[in-house]
Backbone as numpy.savetxt, mean C-alpha at the origin, in Angstrom:
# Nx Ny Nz CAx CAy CAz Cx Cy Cz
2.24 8.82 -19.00 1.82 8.87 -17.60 2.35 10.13 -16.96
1.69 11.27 -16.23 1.95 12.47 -15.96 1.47 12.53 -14.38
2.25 12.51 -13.43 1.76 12.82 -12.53 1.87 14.49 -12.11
0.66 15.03 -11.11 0.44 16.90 -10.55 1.84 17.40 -10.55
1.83 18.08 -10.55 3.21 19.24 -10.36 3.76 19.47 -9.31
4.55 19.66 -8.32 4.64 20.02 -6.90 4.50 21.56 -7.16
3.80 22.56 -6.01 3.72 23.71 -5.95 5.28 24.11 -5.47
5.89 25.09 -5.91 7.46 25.49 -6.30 6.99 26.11 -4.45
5.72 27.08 -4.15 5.40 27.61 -2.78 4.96 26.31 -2.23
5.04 25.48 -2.04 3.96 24.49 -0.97 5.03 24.36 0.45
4.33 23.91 0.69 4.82 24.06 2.97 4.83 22.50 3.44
4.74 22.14 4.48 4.91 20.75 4.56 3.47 20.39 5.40
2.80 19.02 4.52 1.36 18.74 4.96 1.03 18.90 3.63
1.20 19.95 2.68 0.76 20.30 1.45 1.10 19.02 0.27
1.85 17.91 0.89 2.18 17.39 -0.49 2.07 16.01 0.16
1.07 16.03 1.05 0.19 14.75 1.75 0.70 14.39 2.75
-0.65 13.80 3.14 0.38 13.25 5.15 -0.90 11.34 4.34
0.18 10.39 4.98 -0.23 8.98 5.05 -0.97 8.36 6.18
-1.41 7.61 6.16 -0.98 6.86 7.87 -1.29 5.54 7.29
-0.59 4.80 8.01 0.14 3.15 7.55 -0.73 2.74 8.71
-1.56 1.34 8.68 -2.17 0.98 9.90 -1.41 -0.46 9.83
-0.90 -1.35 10.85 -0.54 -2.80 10.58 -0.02 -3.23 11.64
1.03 -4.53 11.45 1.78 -4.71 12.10 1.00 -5.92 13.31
1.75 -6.80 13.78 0.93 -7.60 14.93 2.12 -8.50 15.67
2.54 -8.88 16.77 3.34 -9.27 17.35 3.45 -10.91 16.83
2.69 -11.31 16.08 2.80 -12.94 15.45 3.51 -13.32 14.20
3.93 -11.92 14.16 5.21 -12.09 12.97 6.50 -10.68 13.21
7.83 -11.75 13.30 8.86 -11.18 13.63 9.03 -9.87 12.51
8.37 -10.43 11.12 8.80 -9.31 9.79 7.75 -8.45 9.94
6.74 -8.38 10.74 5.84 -6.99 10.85 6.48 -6.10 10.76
7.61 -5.51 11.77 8.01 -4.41 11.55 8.68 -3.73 10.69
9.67 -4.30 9.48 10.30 -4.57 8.83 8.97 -4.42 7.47
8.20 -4.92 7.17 7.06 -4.99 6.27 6.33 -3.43 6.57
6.02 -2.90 7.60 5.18 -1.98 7.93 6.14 -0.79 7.54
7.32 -0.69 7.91 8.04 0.08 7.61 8.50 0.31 6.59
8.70 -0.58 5.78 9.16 -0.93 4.03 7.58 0.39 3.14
6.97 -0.20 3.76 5.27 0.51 3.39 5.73 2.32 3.26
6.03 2.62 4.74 6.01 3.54 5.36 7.41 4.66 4.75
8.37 3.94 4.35 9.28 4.21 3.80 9.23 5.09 2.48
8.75 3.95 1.85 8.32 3.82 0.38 7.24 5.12 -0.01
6.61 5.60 1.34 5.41 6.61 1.09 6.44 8.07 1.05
7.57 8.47 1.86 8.08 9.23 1.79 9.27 9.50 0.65
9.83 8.53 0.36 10.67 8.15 -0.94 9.91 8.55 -2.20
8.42 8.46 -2.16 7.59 8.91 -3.67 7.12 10.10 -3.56
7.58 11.26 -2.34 7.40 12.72 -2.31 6.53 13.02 -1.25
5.66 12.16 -1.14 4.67 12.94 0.16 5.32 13.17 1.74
4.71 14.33 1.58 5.33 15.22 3.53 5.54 13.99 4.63
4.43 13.97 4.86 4.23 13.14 6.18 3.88 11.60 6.48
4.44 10.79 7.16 3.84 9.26 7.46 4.02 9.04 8.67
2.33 8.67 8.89 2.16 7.77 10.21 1.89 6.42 10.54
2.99 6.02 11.37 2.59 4.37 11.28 1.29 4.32 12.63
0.14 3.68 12.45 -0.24 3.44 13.86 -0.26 1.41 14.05
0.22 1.05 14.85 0.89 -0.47 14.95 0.81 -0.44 16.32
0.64 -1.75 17.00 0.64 -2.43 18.12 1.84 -2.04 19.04
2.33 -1.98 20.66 3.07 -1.16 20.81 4.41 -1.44 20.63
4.79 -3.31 20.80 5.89 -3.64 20.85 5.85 -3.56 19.22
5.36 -3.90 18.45 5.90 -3.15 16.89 6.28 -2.49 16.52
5.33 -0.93 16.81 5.87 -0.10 16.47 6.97 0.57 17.69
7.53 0.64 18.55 8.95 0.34 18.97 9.56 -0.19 17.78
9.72 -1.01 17.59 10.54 -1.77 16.65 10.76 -0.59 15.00
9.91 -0.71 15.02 9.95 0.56 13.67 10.69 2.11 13.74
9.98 2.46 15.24 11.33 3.50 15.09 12.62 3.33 15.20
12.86 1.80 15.62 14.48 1.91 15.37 14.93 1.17 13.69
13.89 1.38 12.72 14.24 1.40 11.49 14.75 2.66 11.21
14.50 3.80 11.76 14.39 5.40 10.53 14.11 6.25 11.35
14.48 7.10 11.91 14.27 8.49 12.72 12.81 9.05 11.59
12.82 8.57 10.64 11.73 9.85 10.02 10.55 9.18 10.16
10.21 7.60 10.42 9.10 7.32 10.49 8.38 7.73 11.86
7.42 8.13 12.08 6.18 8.57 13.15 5.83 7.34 13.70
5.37 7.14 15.22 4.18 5.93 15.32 3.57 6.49 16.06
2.54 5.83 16.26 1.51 6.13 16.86 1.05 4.83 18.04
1.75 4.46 19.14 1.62 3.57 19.35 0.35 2.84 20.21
-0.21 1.70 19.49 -1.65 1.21 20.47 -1.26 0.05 21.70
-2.21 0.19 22.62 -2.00 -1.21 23.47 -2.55 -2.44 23.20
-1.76 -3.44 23.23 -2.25 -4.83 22.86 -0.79 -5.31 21.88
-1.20 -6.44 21.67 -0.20 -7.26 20.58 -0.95 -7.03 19.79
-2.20 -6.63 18.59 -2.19 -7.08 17.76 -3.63 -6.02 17.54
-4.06 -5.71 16.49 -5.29 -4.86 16.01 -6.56 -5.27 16.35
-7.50 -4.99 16.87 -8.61 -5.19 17.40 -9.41 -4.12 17.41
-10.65 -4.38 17.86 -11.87 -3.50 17.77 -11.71 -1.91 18.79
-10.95 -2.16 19.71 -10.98 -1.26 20.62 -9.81 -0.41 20.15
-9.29 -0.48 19.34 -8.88 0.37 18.39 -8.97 1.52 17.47
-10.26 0.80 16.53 -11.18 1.54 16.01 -11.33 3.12 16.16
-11.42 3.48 16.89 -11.72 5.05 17.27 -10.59 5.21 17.04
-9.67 5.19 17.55 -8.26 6.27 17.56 -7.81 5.93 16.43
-7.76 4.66 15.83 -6.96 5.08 14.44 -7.83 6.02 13.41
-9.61 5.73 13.44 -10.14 6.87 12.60 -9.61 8.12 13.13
-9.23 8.44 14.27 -9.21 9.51 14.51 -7.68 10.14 14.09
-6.95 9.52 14.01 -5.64 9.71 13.00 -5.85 9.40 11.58
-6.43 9.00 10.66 -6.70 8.62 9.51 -7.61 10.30 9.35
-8.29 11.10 10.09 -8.92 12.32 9.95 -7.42 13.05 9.60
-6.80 12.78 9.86 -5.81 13.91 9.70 -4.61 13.53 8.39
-4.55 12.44 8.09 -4.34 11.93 6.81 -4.92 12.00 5.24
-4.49 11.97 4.00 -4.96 12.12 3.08 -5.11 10.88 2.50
-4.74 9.58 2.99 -4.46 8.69 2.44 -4.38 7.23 3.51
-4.99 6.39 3.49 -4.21 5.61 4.57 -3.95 3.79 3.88
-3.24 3.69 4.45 -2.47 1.74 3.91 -2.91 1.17 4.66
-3.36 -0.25 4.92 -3.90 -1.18 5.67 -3.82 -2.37 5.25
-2.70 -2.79 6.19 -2.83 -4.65 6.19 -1.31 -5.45 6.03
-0.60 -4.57 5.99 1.03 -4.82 6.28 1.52 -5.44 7.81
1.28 -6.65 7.37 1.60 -7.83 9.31 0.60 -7.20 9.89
-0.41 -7.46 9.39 -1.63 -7.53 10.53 -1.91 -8.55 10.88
-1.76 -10.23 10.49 -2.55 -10.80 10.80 -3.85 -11.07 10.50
-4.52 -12.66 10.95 -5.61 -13.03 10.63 -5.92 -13.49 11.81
-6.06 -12.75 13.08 -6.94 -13.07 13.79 -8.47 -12.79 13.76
-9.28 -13.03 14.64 -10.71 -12.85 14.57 -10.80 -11.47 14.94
-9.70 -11.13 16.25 -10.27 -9.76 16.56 -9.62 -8.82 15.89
-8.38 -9.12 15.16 -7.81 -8.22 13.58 -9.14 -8.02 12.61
-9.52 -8.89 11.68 -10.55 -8.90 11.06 -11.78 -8.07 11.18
-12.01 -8.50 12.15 -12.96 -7.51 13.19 -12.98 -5.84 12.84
-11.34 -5.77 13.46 -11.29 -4.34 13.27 -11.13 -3.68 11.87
-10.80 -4.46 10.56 -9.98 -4.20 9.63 -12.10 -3.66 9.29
-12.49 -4.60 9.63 -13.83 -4.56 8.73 -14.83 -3.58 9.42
-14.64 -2.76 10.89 -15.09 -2.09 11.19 -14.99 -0.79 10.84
-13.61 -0.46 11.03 -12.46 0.54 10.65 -13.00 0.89 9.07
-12.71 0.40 7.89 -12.87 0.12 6.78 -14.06 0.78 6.48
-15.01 0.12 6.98 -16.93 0.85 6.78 -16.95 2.16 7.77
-16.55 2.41 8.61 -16.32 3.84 8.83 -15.52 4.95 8.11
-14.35 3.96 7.65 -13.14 5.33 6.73 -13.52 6.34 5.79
-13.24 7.32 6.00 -14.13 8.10 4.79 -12.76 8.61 3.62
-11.55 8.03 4.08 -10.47 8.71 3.23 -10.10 7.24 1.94
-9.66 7.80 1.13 -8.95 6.72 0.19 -7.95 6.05 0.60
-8.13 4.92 0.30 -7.08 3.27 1.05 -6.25 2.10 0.21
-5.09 2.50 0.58 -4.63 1.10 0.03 -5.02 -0.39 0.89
-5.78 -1.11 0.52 -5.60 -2.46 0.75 -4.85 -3.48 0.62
-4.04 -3.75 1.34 -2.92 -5.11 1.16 -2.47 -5.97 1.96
-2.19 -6.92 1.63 -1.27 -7.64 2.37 -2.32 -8.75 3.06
-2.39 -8.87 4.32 -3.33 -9.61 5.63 -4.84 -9.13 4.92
-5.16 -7.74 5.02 -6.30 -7.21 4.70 -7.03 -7.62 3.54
-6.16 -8.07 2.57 -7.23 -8.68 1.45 -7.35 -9.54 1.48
-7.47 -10.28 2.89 -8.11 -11.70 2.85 -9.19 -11.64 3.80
-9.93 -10.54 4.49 -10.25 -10.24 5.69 -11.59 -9.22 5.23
-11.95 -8.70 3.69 -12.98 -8.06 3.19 -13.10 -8.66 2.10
-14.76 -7.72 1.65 -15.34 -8.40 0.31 -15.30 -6.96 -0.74
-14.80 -7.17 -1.74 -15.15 -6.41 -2.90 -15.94 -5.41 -2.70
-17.19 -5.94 -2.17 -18.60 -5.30 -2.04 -18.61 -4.23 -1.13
-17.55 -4.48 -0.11 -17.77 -3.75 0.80 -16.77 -2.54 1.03
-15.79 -2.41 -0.11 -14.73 -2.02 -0.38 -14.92 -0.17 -1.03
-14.42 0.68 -0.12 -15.04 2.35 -1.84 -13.87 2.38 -1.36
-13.76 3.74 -2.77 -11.96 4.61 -3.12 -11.13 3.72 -2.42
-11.01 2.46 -2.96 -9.85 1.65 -2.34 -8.70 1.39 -3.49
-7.69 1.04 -3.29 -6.86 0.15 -4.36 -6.23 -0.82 -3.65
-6.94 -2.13 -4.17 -6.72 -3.46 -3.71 -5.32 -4.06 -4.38
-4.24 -4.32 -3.68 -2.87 -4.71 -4.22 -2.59 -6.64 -4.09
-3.27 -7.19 -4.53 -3.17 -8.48 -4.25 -2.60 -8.95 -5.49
-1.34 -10.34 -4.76 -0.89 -11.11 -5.76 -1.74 -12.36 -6.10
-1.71 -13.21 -6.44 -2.45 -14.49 -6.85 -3.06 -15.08 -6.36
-2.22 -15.75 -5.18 -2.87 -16.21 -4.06 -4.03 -15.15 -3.41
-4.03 -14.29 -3.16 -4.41 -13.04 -2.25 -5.85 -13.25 -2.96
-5.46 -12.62 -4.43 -6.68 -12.87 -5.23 -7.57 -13.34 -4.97
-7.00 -14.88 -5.11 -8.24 -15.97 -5.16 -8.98 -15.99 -3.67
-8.39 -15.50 -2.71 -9.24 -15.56 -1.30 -10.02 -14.50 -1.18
-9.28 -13.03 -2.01 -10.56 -12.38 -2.44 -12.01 -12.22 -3.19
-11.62 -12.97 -3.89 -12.88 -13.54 -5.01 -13.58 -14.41 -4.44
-12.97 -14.73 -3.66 -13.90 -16.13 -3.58 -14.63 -15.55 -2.01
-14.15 -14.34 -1.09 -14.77 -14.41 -0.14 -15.72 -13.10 -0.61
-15.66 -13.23 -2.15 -16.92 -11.91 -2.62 -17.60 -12.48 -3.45
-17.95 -14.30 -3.10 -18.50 -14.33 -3.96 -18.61 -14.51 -5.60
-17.38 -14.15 -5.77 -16.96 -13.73 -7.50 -15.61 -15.24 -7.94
-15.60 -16.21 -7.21 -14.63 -17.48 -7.57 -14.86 -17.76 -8.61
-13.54 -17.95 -9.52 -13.88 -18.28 -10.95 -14.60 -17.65 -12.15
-15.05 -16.37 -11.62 -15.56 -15.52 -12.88 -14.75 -14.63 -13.91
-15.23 -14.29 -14.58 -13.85 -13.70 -15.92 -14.17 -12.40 -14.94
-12.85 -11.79 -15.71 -12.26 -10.34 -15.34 -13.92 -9.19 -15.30
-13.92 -9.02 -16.78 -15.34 -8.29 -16.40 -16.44 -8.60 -15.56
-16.79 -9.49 -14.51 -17.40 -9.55 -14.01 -16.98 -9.06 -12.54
-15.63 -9.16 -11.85 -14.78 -8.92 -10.96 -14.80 -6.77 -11.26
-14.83 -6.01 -12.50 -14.83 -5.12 -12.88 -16.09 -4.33 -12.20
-16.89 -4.93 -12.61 -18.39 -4.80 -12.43 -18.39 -4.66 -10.79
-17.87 -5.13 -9.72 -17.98 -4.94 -8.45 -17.00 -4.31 -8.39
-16.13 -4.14 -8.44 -15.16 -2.62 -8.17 -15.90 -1.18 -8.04
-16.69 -0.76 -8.85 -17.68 -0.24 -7.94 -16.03 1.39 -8.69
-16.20 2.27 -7.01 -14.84 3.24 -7.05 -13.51 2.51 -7.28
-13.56 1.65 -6.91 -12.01 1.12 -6.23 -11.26 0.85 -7.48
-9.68 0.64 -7.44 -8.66 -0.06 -8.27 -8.56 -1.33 -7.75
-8.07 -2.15 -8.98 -7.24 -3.60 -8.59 -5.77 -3.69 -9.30
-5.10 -3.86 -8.26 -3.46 -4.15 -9.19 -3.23 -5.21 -8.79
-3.45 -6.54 -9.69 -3.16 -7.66 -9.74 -2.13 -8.25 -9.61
-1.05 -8.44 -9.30 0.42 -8.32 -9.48 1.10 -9.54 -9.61
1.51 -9.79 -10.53 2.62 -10.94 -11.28 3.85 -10.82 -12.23
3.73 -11.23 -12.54 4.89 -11.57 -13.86 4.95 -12.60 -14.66
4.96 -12.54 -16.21 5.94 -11.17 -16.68 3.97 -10.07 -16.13
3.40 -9.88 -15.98 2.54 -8.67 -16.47 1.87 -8.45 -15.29
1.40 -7.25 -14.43 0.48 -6.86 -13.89 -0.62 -6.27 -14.00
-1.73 -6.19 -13.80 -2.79 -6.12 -13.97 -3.25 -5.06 -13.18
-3.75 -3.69 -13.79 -4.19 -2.57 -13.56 -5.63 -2.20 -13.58
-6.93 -2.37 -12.95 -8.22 -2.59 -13.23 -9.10 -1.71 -12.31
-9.92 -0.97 -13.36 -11.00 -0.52 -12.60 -12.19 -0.90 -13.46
-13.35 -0.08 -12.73 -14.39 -0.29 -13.53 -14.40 -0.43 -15.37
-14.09 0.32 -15.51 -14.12 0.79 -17.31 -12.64 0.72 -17.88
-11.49 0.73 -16.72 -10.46 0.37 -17.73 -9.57 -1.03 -17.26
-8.76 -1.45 -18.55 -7.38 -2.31 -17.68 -6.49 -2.20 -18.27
-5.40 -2.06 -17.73 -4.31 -2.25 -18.80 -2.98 -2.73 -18.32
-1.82 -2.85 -18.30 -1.04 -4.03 -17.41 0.28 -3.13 -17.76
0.79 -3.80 -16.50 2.77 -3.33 -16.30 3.35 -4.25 -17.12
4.37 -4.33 -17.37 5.43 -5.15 -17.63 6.64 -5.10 -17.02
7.29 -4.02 -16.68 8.18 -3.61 -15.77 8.28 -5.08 -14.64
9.61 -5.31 -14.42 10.13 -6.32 -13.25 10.65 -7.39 -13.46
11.05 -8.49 -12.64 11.79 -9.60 -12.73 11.99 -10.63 -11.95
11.85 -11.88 -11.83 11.33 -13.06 -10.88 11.85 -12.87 -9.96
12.93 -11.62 -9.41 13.32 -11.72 -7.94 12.40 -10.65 -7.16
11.10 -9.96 -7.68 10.26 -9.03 -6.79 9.71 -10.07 -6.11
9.85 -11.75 -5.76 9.26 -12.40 -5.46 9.46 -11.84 -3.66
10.54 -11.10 -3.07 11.14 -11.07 -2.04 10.38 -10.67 -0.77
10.25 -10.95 0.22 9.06 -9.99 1.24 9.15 -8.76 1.32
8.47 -8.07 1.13 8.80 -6.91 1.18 8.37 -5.37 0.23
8.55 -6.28 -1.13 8.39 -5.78 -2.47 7.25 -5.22 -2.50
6.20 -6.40 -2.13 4.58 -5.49 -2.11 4.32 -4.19 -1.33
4.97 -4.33 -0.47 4.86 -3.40 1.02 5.18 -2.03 0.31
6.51 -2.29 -0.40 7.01 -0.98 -1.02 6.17 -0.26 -2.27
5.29 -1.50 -2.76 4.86 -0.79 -4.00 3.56 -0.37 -3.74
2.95 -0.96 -2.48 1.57 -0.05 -2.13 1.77 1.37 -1.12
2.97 1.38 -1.03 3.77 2.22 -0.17 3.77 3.65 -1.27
4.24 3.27 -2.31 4.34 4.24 -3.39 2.94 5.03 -3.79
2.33 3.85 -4.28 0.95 3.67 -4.73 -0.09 4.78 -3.76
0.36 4.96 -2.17 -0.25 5.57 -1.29 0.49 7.22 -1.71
1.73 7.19 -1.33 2.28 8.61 -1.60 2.00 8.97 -3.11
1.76 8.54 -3.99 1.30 9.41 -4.86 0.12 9.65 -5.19
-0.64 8.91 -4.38 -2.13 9.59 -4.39 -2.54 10.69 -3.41
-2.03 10.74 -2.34 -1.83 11.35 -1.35 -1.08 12.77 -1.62
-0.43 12.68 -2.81 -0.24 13.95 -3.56 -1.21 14.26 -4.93
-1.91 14.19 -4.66 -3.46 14.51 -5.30 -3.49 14.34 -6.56
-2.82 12.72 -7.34 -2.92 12.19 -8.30 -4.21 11.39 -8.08
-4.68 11.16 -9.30 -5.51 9.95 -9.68 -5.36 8.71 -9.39
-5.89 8.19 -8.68 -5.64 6.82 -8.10 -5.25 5.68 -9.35
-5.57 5.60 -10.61 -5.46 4.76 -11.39 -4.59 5.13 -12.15
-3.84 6.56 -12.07 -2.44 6.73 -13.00 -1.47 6.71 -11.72
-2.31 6.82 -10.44 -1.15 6.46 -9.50 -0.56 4.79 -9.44
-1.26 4.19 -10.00 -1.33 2.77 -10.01 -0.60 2.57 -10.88
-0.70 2.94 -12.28 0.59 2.74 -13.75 1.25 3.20 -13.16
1.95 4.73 -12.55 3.11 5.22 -12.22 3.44 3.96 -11.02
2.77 4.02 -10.34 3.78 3.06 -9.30 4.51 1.78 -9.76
3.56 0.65 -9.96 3.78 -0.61 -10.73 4.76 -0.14 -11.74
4.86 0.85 -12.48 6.12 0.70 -13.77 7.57 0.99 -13.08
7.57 1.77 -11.69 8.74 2.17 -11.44 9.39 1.32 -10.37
8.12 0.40 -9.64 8.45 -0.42 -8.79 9.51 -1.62 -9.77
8.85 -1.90 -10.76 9.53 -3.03 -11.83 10.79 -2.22 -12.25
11.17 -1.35 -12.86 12.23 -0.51 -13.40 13.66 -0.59 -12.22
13.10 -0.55 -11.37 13.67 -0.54 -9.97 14.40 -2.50 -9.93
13.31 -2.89 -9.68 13.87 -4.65 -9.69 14.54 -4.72 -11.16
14.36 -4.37 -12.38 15.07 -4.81 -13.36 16.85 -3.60 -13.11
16.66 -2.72 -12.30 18.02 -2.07 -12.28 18.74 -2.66 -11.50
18.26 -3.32 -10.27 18.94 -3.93 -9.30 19.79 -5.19 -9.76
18.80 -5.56 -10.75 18.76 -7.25 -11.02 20.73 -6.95 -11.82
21.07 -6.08 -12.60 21.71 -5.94 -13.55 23.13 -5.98 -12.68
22.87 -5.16 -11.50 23.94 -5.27 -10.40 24.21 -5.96 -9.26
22.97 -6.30 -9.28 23.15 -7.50 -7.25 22.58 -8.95 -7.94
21.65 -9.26 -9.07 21.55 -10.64 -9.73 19.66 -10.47 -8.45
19.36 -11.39 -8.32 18.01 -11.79 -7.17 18.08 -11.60 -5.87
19.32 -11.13 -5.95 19.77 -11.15 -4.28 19.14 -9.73 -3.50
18.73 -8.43 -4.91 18.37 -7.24 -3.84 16.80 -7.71 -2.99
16.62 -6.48 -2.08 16.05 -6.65 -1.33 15.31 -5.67 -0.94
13.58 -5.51 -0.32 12.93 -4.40 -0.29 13.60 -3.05 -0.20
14.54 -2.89 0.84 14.75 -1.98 1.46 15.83 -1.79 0.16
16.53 -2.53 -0.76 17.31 -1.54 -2.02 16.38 -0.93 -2.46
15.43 -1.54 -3.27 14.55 -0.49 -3.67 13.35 0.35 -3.23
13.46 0.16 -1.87 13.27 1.72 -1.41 14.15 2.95 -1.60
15.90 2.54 -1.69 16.65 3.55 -1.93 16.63 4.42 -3.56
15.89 3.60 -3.87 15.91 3.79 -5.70 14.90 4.43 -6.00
13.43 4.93 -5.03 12.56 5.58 -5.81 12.42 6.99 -6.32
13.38 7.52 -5.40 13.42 8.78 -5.80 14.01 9.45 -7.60
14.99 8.60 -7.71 15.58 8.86 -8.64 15.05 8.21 -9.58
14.10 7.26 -9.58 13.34 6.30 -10.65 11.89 7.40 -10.63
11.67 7.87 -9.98 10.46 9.04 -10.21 10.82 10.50 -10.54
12.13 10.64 -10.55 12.48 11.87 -10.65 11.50 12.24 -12.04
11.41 11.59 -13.02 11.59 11.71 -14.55 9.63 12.20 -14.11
9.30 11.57 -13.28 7.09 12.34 -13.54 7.21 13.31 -12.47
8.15 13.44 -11.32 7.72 14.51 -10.50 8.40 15.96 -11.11
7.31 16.85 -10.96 8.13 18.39 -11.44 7.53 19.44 -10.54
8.13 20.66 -10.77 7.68 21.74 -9.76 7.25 22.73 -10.94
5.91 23.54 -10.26 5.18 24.54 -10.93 4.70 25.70 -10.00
């Protein structure tokens, strides 16, 4: 697995800008989840991250980290009247995440699915959000759903209960990283192939946040979305099996956010 080179000359913007969309006042761990995301995008090398989140949220997020950005909207919670301004920050992004404490309201949904069919940039899907679209309606996405997530995806595309190649077949551009244990599931159209990396305590909140977090910054540094997907998933697990050896189940998103740098050191290089 080889991820691009960093340019030895590059400037800052050059090695990707994010923007994180989420967050909703109906859960205390929004901010905490959105930020784990947001974290995780700068920890895997890329320049820049923008959170755009509801206003009392994102408040809350900048007092996680001086380095995270927000962008703050009015309302408690994502809605249609939204729409415009976050495309209009997602224009200036290489990459954007969606669905970290968003919520399942009607007028969340709404926007996730408006937003979405307008985006013209490549997207991580997770969290709230993959219960809120269909497969079908999904391009250059990488869908990060665990089991549960799954099955509300499949089944709201239509596709409940069908074998893998048929779920393949509607992917269409997009990735799927299936995520369990012991094995994760890496899928696009024409290929699959699975992690093994990790250990029954990634069960923790948080974990996902960080690994589509990754998953975003290294595409966003102008990798391939589907070796960005093996690189992420193997180092996200490498990470929980290093922790596990020293803290037992007890670590927690935000340890291994501290760990990616040095767990990626070994694919990032300068040219």
């Amino acid at each position: 697995m080889k991820l691009k080179p960093r340019k030895k000359s590059s400037h800052k913007g050059q090695n990707g800008r994010v923007l994180v969309v989420g967050g909703s006042v109906d859960y205390v761990g929004a901010p905490t989840f959105v930020g784990m995301a947001a974290l995780a995008v700068l920890r895997s090398g890329a320049d820049l991250v923008t959170i755009a989140a509801p206003e009392k949220v994102a408040w809350s997020i900048n007092c996680i980290s001086p380095d995270l950005i927000t962008r703050k909207l009015p309302g408690d919670y994502l809605q249609p009247k939204h729409v415009k301004a976050v495309l209009a920050l997602a224009k200036e992004a290489d990459v954007v995440v969606i669905g970290n404490g968003i919520g399942l309201r009607p007028e969340t949904k709404a926007f996730v699915q408006q937003f979405l069919k307008k985006l013209t940039k490549p997207v991580i899907i997770d969290a709230d959000a993959l219960k809120l679209v269909r497969l079908q309606d999904c391009k250059n996405a990488v869908l990060t759903p665990h089991g549960g997530e799954f099955g509300i995806l499949v089944r709201n595309s239509a596709l409940k209960n069908a074998p893998m190649k048929k779920v393949q077949q509607a992917l269409k551009d997009n990735v799927l990283v299936l995520k369990g244990h012991p094995k994760t599931l890496i899928v696009s159209k024409n290929k699959i192939t699975d992690n093994t990396t990790g250990n029954a305590g990634m069960t923790h909140g948080g974990v996902g946040d960080v690994l589509a977090g990754i998953i975003a910054g290294l595409i966003a540094q102008h990798n391939d979305p589907f070796v960005s997907c093996k690189v992420a998933t193997f180092i996200n697990g490498k990470i929980g099996e290093k922790l596990y050896k020293t803290m037992g189940f007890g670590y927690l998103a935000s340890d291994l956010v501290k760990e990616i740098p040095a767990m990626l050191k070994k694919f990032h290089k300068a040219a």
